[in-house]
C-alpha positions as CSV (number, residue, x, y, z in Angstrom):
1,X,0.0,0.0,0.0
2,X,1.6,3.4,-0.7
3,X,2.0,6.2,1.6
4,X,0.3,9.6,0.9
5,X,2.6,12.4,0.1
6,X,2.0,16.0,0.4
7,X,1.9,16.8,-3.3
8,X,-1.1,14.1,-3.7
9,X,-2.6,15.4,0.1
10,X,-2.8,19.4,-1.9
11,X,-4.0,17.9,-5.0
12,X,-6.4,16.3,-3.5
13,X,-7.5,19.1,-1.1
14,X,-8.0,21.3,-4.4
15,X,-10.7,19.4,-5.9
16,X,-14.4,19.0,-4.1
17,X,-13.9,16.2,-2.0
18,X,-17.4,14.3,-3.1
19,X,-20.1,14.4,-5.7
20,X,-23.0,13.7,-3.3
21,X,-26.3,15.4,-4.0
22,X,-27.7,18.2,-1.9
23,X,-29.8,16.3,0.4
24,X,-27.2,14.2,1.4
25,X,-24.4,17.1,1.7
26,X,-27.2,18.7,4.3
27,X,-27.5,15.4,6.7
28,X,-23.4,15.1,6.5
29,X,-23.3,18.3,7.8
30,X,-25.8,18.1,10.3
31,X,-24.6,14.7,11.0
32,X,-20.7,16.3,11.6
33,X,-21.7,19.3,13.8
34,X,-24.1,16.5,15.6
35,X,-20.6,14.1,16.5
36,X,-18.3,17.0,17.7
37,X,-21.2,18.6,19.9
38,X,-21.9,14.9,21.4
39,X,-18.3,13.9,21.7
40,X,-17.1,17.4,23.7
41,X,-20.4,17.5,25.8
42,X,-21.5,13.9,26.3
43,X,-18.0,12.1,26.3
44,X,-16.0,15.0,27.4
45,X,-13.1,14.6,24.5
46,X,-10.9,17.0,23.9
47,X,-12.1,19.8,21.4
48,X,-8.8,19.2,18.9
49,X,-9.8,15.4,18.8
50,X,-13.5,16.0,18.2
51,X,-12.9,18.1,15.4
52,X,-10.6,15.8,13.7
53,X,-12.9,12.8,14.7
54,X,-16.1,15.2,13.3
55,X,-14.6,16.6,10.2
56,X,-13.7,12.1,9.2
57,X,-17.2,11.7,10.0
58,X,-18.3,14.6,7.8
59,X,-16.7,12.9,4.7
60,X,-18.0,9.6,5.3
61,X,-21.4,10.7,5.5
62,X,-20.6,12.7,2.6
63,X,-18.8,10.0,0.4
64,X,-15.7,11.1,0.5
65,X,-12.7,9.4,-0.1
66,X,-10.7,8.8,3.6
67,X,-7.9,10.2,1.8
68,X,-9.9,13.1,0.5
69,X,-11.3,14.0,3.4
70,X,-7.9,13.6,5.3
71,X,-6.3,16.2,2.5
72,X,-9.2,19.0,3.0
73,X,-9.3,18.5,6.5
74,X,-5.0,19.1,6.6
75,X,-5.0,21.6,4.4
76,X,-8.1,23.2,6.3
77,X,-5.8,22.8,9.6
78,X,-2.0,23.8,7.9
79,X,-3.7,27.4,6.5
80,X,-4.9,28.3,9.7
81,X,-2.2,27.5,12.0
82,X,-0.6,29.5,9.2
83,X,-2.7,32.4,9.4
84,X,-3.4,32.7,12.7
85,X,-0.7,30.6,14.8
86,X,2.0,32.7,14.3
87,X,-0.1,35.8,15.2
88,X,-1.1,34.1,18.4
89,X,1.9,32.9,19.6
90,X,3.3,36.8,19.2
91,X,0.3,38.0,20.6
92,X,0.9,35.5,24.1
93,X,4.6,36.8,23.9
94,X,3.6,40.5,23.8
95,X,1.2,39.6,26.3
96,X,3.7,38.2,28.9
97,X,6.2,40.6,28.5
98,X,3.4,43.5,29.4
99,X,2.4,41.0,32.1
100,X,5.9,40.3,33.6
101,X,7.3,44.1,33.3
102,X,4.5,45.6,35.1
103,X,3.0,47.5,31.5
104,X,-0.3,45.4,31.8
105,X,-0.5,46.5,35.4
106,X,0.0,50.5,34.5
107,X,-2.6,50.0,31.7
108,X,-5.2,48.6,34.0
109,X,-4.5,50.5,36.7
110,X,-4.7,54.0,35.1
111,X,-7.8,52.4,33.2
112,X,-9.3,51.5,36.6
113,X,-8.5,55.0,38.2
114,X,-10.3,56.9,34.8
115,X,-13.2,54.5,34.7
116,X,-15.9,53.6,37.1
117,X,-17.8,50.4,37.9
118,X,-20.7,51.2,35.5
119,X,-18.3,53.0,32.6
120,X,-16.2,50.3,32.5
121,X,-18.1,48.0,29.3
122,X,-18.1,51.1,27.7
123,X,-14.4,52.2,28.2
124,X,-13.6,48.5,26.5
125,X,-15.9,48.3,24.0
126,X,-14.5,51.9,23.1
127,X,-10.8,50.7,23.7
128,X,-11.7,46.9,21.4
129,X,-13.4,49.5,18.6
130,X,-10.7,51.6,18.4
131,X,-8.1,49.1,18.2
132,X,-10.4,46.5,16.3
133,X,-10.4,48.9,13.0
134,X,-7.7,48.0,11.1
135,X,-6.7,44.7,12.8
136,X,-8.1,41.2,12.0
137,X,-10.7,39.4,14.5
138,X,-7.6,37.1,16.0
139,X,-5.1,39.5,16.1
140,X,-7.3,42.3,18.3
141,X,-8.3,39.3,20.4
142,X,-4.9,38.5,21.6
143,X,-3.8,42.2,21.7
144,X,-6.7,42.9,24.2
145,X,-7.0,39.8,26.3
146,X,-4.7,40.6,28.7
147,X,-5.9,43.5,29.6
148,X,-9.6,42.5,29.5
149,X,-8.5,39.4,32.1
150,X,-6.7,41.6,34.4
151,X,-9.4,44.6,34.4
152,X,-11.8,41.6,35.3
153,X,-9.7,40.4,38.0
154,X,-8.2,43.7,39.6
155,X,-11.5,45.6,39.3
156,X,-14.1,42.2,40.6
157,X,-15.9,42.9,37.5
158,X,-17.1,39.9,35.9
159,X,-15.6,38.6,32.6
160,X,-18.5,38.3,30.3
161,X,-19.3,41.7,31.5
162,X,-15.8,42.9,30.8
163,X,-15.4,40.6,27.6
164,X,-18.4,40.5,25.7
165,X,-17.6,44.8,24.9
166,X,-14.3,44.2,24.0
167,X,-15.7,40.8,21.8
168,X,-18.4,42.9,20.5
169,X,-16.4,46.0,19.1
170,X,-13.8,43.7,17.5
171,X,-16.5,41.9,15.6
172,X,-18.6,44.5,14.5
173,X,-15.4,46.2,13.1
174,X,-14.6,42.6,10.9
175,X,-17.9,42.4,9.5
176,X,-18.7,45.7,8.7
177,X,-15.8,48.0,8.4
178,X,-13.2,48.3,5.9
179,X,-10.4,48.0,5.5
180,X,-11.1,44.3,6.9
181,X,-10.6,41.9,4.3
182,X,-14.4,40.6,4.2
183,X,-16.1,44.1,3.4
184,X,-13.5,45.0,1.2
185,X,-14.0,41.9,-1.0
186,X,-17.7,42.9,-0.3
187,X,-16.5,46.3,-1.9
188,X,-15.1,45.3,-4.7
189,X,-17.7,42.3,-5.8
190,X,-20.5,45.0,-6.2
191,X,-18.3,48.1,-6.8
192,X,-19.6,50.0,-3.8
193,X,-17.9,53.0,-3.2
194,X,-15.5,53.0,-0.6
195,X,-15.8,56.1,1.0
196,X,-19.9,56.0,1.7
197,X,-19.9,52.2,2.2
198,X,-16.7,53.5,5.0
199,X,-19.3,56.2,6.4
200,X,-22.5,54.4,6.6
201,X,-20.7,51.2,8.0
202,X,-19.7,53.7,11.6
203,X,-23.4,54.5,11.2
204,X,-24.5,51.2,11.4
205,X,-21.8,49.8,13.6
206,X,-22.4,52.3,16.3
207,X,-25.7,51.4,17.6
208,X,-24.9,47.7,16.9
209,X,-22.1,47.7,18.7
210,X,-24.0,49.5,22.1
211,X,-26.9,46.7,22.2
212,X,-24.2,43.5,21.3
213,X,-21.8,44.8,23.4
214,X,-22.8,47.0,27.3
215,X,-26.3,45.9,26.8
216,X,-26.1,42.5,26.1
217,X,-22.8,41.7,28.3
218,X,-25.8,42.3,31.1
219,X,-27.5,39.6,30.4
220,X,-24.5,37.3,29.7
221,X,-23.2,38.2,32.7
222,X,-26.0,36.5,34.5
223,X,-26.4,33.7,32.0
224,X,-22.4,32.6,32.2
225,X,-21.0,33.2,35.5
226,X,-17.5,32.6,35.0
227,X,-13.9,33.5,36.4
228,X,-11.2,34.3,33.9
229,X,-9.3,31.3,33.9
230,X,-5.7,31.3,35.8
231,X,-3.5,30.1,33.2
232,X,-4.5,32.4,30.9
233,X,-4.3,35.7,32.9
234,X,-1.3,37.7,33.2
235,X,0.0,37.7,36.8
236,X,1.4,40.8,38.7
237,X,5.2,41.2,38.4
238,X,7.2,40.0,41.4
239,X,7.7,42.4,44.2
240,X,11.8,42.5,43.6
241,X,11.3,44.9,40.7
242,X,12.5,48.6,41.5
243,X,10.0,49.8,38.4
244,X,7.7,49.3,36.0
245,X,7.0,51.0,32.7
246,X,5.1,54.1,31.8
247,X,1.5,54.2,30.5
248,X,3.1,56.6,27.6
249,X,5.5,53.6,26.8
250,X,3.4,50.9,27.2
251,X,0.4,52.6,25.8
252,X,2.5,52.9,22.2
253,X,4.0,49.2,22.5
254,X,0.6,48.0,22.3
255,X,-0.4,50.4,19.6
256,X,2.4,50.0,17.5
257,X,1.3,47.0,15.1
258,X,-2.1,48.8,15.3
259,X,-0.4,52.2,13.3
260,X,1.3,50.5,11.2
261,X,-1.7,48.5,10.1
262,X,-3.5,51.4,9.9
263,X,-1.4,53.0,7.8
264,X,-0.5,49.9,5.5
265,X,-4.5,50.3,4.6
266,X,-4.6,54.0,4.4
267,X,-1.9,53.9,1.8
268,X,-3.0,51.0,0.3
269,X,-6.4,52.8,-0.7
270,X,-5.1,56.3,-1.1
271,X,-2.0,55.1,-3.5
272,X,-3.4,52.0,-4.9
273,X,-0.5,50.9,-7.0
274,X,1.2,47.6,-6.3
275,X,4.4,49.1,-8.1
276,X,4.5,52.2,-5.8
277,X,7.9,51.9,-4.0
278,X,5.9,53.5,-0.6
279,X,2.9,51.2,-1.2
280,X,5.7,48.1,-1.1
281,X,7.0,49.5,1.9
282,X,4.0,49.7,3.7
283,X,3.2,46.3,2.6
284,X,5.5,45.1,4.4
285,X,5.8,46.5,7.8
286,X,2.2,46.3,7.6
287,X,0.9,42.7,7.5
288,X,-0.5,41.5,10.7
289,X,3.3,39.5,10.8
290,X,5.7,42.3,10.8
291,X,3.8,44.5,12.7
292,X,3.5,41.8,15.8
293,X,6.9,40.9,15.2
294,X,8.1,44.9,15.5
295,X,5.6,45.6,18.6
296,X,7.9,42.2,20.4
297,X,11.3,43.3,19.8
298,X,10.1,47.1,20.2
299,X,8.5,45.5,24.2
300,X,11.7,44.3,24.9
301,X,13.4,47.3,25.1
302,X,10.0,49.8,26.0
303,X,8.8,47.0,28.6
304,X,11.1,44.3,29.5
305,X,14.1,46.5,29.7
306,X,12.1,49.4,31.4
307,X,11.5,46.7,34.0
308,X,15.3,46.2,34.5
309,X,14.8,42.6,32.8
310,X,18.7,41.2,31.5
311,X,18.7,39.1,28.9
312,X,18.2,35.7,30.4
313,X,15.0,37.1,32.0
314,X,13.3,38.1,28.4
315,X,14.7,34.9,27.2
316,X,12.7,33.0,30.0
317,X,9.7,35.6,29.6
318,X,9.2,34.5,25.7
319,X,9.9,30.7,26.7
320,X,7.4,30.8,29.3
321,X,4.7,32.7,27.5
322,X,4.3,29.9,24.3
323,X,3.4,26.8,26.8
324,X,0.0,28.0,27.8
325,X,-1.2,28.5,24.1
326,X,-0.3,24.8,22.5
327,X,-4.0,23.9,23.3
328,X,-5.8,26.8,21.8
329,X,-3.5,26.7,18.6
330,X,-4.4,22.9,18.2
331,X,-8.1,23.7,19.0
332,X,-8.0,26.6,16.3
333,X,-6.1,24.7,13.5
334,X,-8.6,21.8,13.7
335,X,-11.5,24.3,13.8
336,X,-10.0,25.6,10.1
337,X,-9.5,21.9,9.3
338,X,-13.3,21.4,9.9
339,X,-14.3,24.4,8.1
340,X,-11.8,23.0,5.4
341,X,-13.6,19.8,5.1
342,X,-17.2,21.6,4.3
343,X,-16.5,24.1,1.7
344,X,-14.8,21.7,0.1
345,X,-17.2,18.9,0.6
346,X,-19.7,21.3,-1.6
347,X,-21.8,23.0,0.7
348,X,-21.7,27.0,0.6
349,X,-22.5,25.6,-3.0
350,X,-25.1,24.1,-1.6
351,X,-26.6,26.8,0.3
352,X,-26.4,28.9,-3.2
353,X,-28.0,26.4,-5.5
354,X,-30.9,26.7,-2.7
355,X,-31.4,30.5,-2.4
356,X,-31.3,31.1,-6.6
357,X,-35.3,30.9,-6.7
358,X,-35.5,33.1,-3.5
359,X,-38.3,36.0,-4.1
360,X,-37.3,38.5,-1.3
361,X,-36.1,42.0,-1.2
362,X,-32.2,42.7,-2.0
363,X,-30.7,43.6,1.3
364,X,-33.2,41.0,3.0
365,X,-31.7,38.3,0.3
366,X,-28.0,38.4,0.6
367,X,-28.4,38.9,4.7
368,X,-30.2,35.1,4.6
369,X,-27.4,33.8,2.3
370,X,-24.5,35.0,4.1
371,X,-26.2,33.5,7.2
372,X,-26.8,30.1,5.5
373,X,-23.3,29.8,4.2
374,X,-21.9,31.3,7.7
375,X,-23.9,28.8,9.5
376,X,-23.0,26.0,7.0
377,X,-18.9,27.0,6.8
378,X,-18.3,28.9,9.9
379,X,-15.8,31.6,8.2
380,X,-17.2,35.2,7.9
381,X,-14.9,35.9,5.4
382,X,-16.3,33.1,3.1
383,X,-20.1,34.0,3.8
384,X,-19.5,37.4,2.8
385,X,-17.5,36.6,-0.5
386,X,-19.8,33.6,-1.3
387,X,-22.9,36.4,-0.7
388,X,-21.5,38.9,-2.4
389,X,-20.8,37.6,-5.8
390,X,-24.4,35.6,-5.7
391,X,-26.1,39.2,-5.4
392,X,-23.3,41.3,-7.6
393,X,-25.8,41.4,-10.7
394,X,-28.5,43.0,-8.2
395,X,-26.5,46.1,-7.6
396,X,-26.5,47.3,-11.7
397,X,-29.3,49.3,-10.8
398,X,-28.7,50.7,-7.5
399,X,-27.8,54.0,-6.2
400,X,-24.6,54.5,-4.7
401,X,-26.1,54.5,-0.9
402,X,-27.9,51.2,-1.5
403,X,-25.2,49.4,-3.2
404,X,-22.9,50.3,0.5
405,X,-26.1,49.5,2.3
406,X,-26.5,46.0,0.5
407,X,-22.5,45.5,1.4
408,X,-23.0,46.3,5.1
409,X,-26.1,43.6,4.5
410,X,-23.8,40.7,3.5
411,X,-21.2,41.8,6.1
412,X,-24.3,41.5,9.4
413,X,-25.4,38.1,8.1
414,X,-21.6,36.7,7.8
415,X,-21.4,37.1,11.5
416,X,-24.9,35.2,12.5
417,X,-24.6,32.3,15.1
418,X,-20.5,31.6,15.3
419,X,-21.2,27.9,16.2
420,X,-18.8,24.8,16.6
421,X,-17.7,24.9,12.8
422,X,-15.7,28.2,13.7
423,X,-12.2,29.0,14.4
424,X,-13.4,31.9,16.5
425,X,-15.7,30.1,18.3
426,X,-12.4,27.8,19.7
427,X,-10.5,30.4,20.2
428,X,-12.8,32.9,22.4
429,X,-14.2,29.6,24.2
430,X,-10.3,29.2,25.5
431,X,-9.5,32.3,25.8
432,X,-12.4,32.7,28.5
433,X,-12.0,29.5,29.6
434,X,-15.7,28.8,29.0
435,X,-17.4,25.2,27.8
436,X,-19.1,24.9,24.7
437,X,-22.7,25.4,26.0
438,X,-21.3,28.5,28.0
439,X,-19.8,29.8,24.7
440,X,-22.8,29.3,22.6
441,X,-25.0,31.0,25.4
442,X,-22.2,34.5,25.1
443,X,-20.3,34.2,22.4
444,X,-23.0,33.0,19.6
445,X,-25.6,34.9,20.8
446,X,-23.5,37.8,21.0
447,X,-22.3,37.5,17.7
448,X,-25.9,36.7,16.8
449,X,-27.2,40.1,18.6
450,X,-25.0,41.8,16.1
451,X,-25.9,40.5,13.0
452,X,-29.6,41.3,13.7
453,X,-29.4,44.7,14.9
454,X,-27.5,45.9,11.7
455,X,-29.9,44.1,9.9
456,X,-33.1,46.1,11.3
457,X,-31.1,49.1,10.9
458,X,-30.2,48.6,7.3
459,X,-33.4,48.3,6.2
460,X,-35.3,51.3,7.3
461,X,-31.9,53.2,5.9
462,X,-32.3,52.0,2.7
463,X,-36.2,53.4,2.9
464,X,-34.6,56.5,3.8
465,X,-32.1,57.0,1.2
C-alpha cells in the first residue's frame, strides 16, 4: 500500500472532495456538527480530537474518499495554524512581556482610576473599537485579552461583563468596516464606493455595537458566571522589581502593530498601485506578521528593559509565554481543518443552488445567504465573499447609498450564530475558559445580537435613502 505524500494530500484538497447530491451534503453536515457537539459535551473529548474525529465523519457521510477527506481537513488545519498561529503565539509573547514588566498592570490601573464600575463596558468596547479597525478578528483578540482578564480580576468585575464589549467591538469592526478583508471583497464584488460604504458602515456599527456589546454583556453576565481562567491571565510582576513602565511607553507598545496597520490600509487605498515603491514598503511593515513581530522586539526594550529585565530574564519571559497557548493553537487549526472539510465537501455551493429561486427583497436576500453559508462553513470571510458575488448582478441598478447598504447587508449576516464549525468560536471559548454550552449562550448569541441589529437598521436606511 503506498503512503500519501504531500503533493497528492494538496492535489487532493484542491478538488471537491465528493459528488454527493444536496440532500445528502445537508445530513453530512448536520450529522458532523451532531458528532463533535456529542463527543465534547456527552464524552467530554478534547475539542482538537473532536474536530478531527467530526470533520472524518463529515466525509464519510458525505462520500468522500478517507484520503480526501484527510487532505481537506490538513490543508483546512495547515492554513490556519498559518494564518493565525504565528499571530497568536506573538500576541501571548507580547502579552507576557506586558504581564511580567509591570506594563499590563500601569494600563489597568490607570484604566481603573479613569473609569468607574458602570463605565467600565463602555471604556472597553470603546478601547476593542478603536483598536479593532484596522486589525483582524484574532489579532485584536490576543492584543486585548490581557488586559480585558486583568481589568476583570483587579476591578471584581465579571468577565462576560468585561469581555463581551471588548468581543463585540472587535467583531462589528470585521464584518462591517473596511479595510477588513471581508467588506472590502464585499466592496469590490459589487463596486460599492468605498468612501460611503466606510461612512454608513460607523453608522451602522455604532448602535450595533452598544446593544451586542454593554447591553447585552448584562445579560450574559448573568447567564455565564465565569472567572477568567488562571493560566491564561497575566499575573502581577514580582515584588523585587525597582520599576515598572510608563503608560506613555506601554500605551505605544501596544499600539504599535495597530499604526502601522492602519497606515498599511490607508496607503494601500489612497496610493493603490502595487508598483509604488511606498505602497511596497507599507506592505510590508504592515501585514498583521511584521507589525506583531516589530511591537515584540520594540516590548523588549519599551517593557522588558524598562522593568530592568537582563537578557536571560526576556529569554525566559518568551519561553514561558508559548506553553499555555499549545492547546488553543491545536483547537483553532482543527476548527480551520473542519471548516476545510465543508467548503470543500460542496456545501456553501449548496446553500447557493438553494437561495437562486429566492423571491425576497435585495438587502433581505443576501443577509439570509451569508447567514446560511456562515452557518453552514463557519468563516465570515467566506459568507461574505460567497454572498457577495451571488447578489453582484442585483447592484446594476442601484444608487450608490444602497449598493454600500447591501454591502453592510452581506457583512451583518456573515457574522450570525458563530457555532462549533468556527475558528473563532475555539478560540474565544479558550481564551475565556468557558465550555461549549457557555460559549454558545455569550459568544453566539453575541455575535448573533450583532448580526440582527445591523440588519433592522439597514433596512429602514435603505427606505430613507
Amino acid at each position: 500500500m503506498t503512503s500519501l505524500s504531500v503533493e497528492t494530500l494538496a492535489a487532493d484538497a484542491a478538488e471537491p472532495i465528493t459528488s454527493a447530491g444536496n440532500a445528502q451534503l445537508g445530513i453530512a453536515v448536520l450529522a458532523g456538527i451532531a458528532v463533535i457537539v456529542l463527543l465534547i459535551t456527552r464524552f467530554k473529548l478534547h475539542a482538537f480530537l473532536a474536530l478531527t474525529i467530526g470533520s472524518l465523519a463529515l466525509g464519510s457521510f458525505a462520500g468522500a474518499a478517507p484520503a480526501k477527506t484527510i487532505a481537506s481537513f490538513t490543508a483546512g488545519l495547515g492554513s490556519t495554524v498559518a494564518g493565525v498561529g504565528v499571530l497568536i503565539a506573538l500576541g501571548a509573547v507580547l502579552g507576557k512581556l506586558l504581564a511580567d514588566s509591570g506594563g499590563a498592570d500601569q494600563i489597568v490601573d490607570t484604566i481603573l482610576a479613569k473609569a468607574g464600575g458602570r463605565a467600565m463596558p463602555w471604556a472597553m468596547v470603546l478601547i476593542a473599537s478603536v483598536i479593532g479597525l484596522p486589525l483582524f478578528f484574532e489579532v485584536g483578540i490576543v492584543l486585548l485579552i490581557p488586559v480585558v482578564l486583568l481589568v476583570a480580576k483587579r476591578g471584581n468585575f465579571s468577565l462576560m461583563r468585561i469581555g463581551i464589549p471588548a468581543l463585540a467591538g472587535l467583531s462589528v469592526m470585521h464584518g462591517l468596516i473596511p479595510p477588513h478583508p471581508g467588506p472590502l471583497a464585499a466592496i469590490d464584488a459589487l463596486g460599492a464606493n468605498l468612501g460611503v460604504t466606510l461612512a454608513l458602515g460607523v453608522l451602522v456599527a455604532i448602535p450595533t455595537v452598544v446593544v451586542a456589546g454593554p447591553l447585552f454583556s448584562r445579560y450574559a453576565a448573568r447567564w455565564v458566571d465565569v472567572q477568567a481562567p488562571e493560566k491564561m491571565i497575566p499575573q502581577r510582576p514580582s515584588e523585587e522589581l525597582d520599576r515598572r513602565p510608563g503608560f506613555g511607553a506601554t500605551l505605544a507598545t501596544i499600539l504599535l502593530p495597530v499604526v502601522l496597520m492602519l497606515v498599511k490600509a490607508l496607503v494601500d487605498i489612497v496610493v493603490d498601485d502595487p508598483e509604488n515603491h511606498v505602497q511596497r514598503v507599507t506592505d510590508v511593515i504592515g501585514s498583521p506578521l511584521i507589525a506583531l513581530l516589530a511591537a515584540v522586539v520594540v516590548g523588549m526594550f519599551t517593557l522588558g528593559r524598562a522593568a530592568g529585565f537582563s537578557r536571560g530574564r526576556l529569554s525566559a519571559t518568551v519561553e514561558k509565554s508559548l506553553a499555555p497557548i499549545a492547546g488553543v493553537l491545536l483547537i483553532v487549526g482543527a476548527g480551520g481543518g473542519f471548516k476545510q472539510t465543508l467548503i470543500d465537501a460542496g456545501v456553501g455551493q449548496m446553500v447557493l443552488d438553494f437561495s437562486k429561486d429566492w423571491s425576497i427583497p435585495a438587502l433581505l436576500l443576501a443577509w439570509l445567504i451569508a447567514v446560511a453559508i456562515r452557518l453552514a462553513t463557519g468563516s465570515a470571510t467566506v459568507a461574505t465573499i460567497s454572498a457577495a458575488g451571488l447578489v453582484a448582478p442585483l447592484a446594476a441598478d442601484m444608487s450608490t447609498a444602497h449598493v454600500a447598504l447591501l454591502v453592510l447587508a452581506v457583512g451583518a449576516g456573515s457574522l450570525f450564530f458563530s457555532h462549533v464549525n468556527d475558528a473563532g468560536f475555539w478560540l474565544v471559548k479558550e481564551y475565556f475558559g468557558m465550555n461549549v454550552g457557555q460559549t454558545l449562550r455569550t459568544w453566539s448569541v453575541m455575535e448573533t445580537i450583532i448580526s440582527v441589529v445591523a440588519l433592522v437598521i439597514i433596512l429602514p436606511l435603505s427606505l430613507v435613502l
